[in-house]
C-alpha angles and dihedrals in degrees: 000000000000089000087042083059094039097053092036087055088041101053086048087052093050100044094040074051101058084040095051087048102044088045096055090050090044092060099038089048088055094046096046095038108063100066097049089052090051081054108058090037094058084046092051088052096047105056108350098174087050084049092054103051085040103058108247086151082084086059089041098058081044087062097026102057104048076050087057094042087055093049087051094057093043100047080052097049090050085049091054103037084051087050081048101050092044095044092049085047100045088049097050085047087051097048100050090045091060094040095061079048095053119137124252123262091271090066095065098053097082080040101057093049087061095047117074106162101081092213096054089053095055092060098048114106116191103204127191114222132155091201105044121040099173146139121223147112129255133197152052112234096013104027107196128205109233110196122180123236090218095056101046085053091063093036115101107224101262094035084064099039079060095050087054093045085051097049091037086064092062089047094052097048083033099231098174082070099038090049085045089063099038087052088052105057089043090055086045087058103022092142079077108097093209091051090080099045089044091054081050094048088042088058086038097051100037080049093055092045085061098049079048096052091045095057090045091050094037099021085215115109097164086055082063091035093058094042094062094043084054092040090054092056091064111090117238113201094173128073108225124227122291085249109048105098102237119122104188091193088052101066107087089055087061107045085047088052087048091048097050115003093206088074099065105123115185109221113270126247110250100231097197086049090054097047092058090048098057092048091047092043087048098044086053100055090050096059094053096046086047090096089074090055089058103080096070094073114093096215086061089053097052134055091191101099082207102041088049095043090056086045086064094040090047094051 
């Protein structure tokens, strides 16, 4: 549970990292581009055919790429806050949906003996749906526990207290949220080729803390294990929302880590993924921070075409 913590911790670190970074470039790219551009444009406007012998095009890529590097964020932040629109509305419009499906009052009794935590009970919602028979939790501020009718039929009793344990554990550390952030900065910078496999480690990881916290709480991990073989049986016709924490492929590594702990495998980091990160993280970068280097070039020091045009010659 401890290494669950660890790598979940870990991956946060990592992404609220790359978005520190990439914020603090963003706005002094922004502050330390503007001027430089004025200049060159005024330049450009003063002697063009002089600009153009004398290699302006060198004071031109100083104001163009940090233009480029802007375009690129920004391009990435409309991309997330769309997902995020998209993601909070689709899980409004899933929750309702399985509110005006919720179960009778007969449905709850078995409930309510396994539930203990008064709390946890109160946010558990028993649906009945032909198409989805499913077990997972849904929102930001006031996470909720959905449990299939279906599903707690076919349950044995303590197969299904350890499916609420499990679920109760995402409540608690609120995942649905946290997802919903993680998902955020990955989509912000989604031309990063490790911001994909990290939102995938980050749902991995959070999945396998609440198998964790359910066999500490039950002390039966083959109860777990034979809910979600069962559970895998049931067909699902309907793809859940981007920010309930449910990863269907990821179900047979987890049985086989229930069944026998010495299996569990973290996924591995894709080298060649990381590689392209790093050099697009780094050329980046570059291209923001580009603005400081500006200042070095005559032609941006002066505003006199001439006097600019014998600096070069001179160097």
């Amino acid at each position: 549970m401890t290494n669950q913590i660890k790598r979940t911790w870990i991956i946060i670190g990592v992404l609220f990292s790359i978005a520190a970074i990439g914020s603090v470039s963003f706005l002094y790219a922004i502050t330390h581009v503007i001027e430089p551009t004025i200049t060159v444009k005024n330049t450009l406007s003063c002697c063009p055919d002089l600009i153009t012998r004398c290699l302006i095009i060198l004071a031109m890529i100083h104001s163009v790429l940090p233009w480029i590097g802007i375009a690129v964020l920004l391009i990435g932040l409309i991309n997330a806050v769309s997902r995020l629109m998209l993601s909070i509305n689709g899980s409004m419009k899933l929750s309702e949906r399985l509110e005006w499906q919720k179960a009778g009052v007969r449905g709850y009794s078995k409930i309510k003996k396994l539930t203990p935590d008064k709390d946890i009970f109160k946010r558990i919602i028993i649906f009945e749906d032909n198409r989805l028979h499913n077990a997972f939790t849904v929102g930001f501020l006031q996470p909720k526990i959905y449990l299939s009718g279906t599903l707690c039929k076919r349950l044995k009793r303590e197969e299904l207290k350890a499916v609420i344990l499990h679920e109760s554990h995402h409540v608690r550390k609120y995942d649905p949220l946290r997802l919903l952030m993680v998902a955020f900065i990955c989509d912000t910078f989604f031309f990063i080729p490790l911001s994909r496999f990290l939102k995938e480690l980050f749902i991995s990881s959070k999945e396998k803390a609440a198998d964790d916290a359910a066999i500490a709480a039950s002390r039966r991990p083959l109860e777990l294990a034979s809910a979600m073989m069962k559970l895998l049986k049931l067909k699902n016709d309907l793809i859940l929302n981007p920010t309930a924490i449910w990863r269907a492929d990821s179900q047979t590594e987890r049985i086989h880590r229930l069944i026998d702990p010495m299996k569990d495998r973290p996924l591995g980091l894709p080298y060649l993924r990381a590689a392209v990160s790093l050099i697009v993280i780094v050329v980046l970068l570059g291209m923001l921070t580009l603005p400081s280097f500006a200042y070095k070039l005559p032609i941006l020091g002066t505003l006199n075409c001439r006097s600019s045009h014998s600096l070069i010659v001179d160097k």
